[in-house]
C-alpha positions as CSV (number, residue, x, y, z in Angstrom):
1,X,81.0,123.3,110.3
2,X,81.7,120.4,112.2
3,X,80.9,116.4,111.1
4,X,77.2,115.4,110.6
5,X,78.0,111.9,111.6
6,X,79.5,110.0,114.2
7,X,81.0,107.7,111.7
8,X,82.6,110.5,109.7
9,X,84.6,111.9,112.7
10,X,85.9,108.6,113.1
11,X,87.2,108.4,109.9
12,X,88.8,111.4,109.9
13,X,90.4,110.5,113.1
14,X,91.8,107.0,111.7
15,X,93.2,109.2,108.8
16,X,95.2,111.5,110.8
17,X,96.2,108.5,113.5
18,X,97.5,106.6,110.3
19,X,99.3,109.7,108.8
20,X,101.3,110.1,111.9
21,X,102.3,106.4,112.4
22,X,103.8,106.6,108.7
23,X,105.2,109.5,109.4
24,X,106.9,108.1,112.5
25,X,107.6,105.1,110.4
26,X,105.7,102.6,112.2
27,X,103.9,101.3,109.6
28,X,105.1,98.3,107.5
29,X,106.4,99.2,104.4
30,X,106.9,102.8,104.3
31,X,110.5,103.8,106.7
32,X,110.7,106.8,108.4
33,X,112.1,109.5,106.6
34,X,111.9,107.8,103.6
35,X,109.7,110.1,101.7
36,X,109.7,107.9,98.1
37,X,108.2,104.8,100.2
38,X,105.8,106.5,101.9
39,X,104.4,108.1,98.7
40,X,105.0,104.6,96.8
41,X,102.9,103.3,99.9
42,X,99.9,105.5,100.3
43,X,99.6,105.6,96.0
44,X,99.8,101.9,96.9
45,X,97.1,102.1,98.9
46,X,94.7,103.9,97.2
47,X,95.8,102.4,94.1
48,X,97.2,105.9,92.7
49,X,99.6,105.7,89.6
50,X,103.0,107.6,90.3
């Protein structure tokens, strides 16, 4: 279907840029390959109760 904004494809494009640098582990808090601190990071972020 495509996006129906600009704004939303950017969005979606920060999503997936973030998802890889945590899974890469180059994001602050959550190590690479360390599955429990990524989780405990993103619930973190979107203030998610694991």
């Amino acid at each position: 279907m495509g996006f129906f904004s600009f704004e939303t494809a950017w969005r979606t494009l920060q999503g997936y840029e973030v998802m890889n640098m945590l899974r890469k582990g180059q994001l602050q808090g959550g190590g690479k390959g360390d599955v429990r601190s990524q989780i405990a990071l993103v619930a973190k972020l979107f203030g998610v109760a694991i």
